[in-house]
N, C-alpha and C positions, 0 to 999 in steps of 0.2 A: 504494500500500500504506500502509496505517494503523498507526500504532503504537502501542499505550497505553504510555506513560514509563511510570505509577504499576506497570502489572503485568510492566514488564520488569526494573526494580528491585524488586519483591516476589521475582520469581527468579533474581535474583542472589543476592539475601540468602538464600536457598533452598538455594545450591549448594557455600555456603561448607562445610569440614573440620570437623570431628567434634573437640571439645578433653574433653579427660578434663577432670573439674573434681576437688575432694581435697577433707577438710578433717579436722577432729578431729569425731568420731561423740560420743566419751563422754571427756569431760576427766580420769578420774580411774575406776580399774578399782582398788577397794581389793587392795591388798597382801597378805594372807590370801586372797583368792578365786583357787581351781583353776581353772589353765586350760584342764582338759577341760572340766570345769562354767562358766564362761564361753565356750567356744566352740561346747558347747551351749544356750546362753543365746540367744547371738547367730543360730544356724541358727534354734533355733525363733520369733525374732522375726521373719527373714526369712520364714521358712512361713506363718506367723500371715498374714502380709501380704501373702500371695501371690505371695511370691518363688520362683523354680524355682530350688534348688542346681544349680550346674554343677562345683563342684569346690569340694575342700574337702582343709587339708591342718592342719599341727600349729599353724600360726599364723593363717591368712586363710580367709576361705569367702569364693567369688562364688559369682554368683546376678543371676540376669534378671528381667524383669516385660513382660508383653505389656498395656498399660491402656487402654483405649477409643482414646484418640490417642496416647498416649505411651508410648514404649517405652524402658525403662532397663537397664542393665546397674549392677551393683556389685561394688565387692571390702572386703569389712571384715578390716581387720588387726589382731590384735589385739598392742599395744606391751608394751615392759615394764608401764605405767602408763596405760593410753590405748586406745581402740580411734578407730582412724583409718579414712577409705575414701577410695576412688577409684572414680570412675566417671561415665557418660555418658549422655545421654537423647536420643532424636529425637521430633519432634511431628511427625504425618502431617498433612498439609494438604491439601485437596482444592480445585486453583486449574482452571479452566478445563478441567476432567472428566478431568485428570491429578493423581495422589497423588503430593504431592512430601516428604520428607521434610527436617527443619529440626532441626539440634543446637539441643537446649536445653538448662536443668542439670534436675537430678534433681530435682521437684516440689517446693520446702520441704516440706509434709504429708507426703509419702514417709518424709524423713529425721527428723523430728518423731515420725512412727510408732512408728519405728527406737529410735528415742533417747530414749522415752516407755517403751517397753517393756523396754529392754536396762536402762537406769537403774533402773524400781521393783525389776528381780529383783536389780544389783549390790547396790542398798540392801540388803539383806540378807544382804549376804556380810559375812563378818568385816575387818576394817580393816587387821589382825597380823598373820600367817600363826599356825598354832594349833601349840603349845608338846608 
């Protein structure tokens, strides 16, 4: 019996646990802006983007994405001052006429999307809360 090293190590690395990755989304959510109206901000950026809502509450929306090979899940929280996430991504890999799937993080472009779109509409919110 033959072994290939290289492809019995590609499926190790294959089989490894699923790590949530986090980070800060939006460093700076101005002070005047409603937090209905930003967490309407943030749903409709995931929409935009092809994100499926899976729940949604007064402070957090997740939300999933099925993308050619890469499947992510997210959670956007939104802080006092900050909107933060959390979340996971697999790449399907097609080794040897079996689909194996492989944690990865969430695409950079994804979160850039995210962060591109949530950012120009914050820019427009007031800085103070309104008097």
């Amino acid at each position: 019996m033959r072994i290939n090293v290289p492809a019995t190590v590609l499926l190790l690395g294959l089989t490894s646990t699923v790590q949530a990755e986090s980070g800060i989304l939006i460093a700076h959510v101005p002070s005047g802006a409603d937090r209905t109206i930003v967490l309407a901000v943030m749903r409709q950026a995931l929409e935009s983007h092809g994100w499926n809502i899976a729940a949604a509450d007064a402070r957090a929306i997740s939300a999933s994405i099925d993308g050619n090979k890469t499947d992510a899940s997210i959670r956007l929280r939104l802080e006092d001052h900050s909107i933060s996430y959390e979340g996971d991504a697999t790449l399907t890999v097609a080794t040897n006429g079996q689909s194996l799937k492989k944690p990865v993080d969430i695409p950079a472009r994804w979160l850039k999307a995210l962060r591109i779109d949530i950012g120009n509409a914050l820019a427009t919110m007031p800085d103070q809360p309104a008097l």
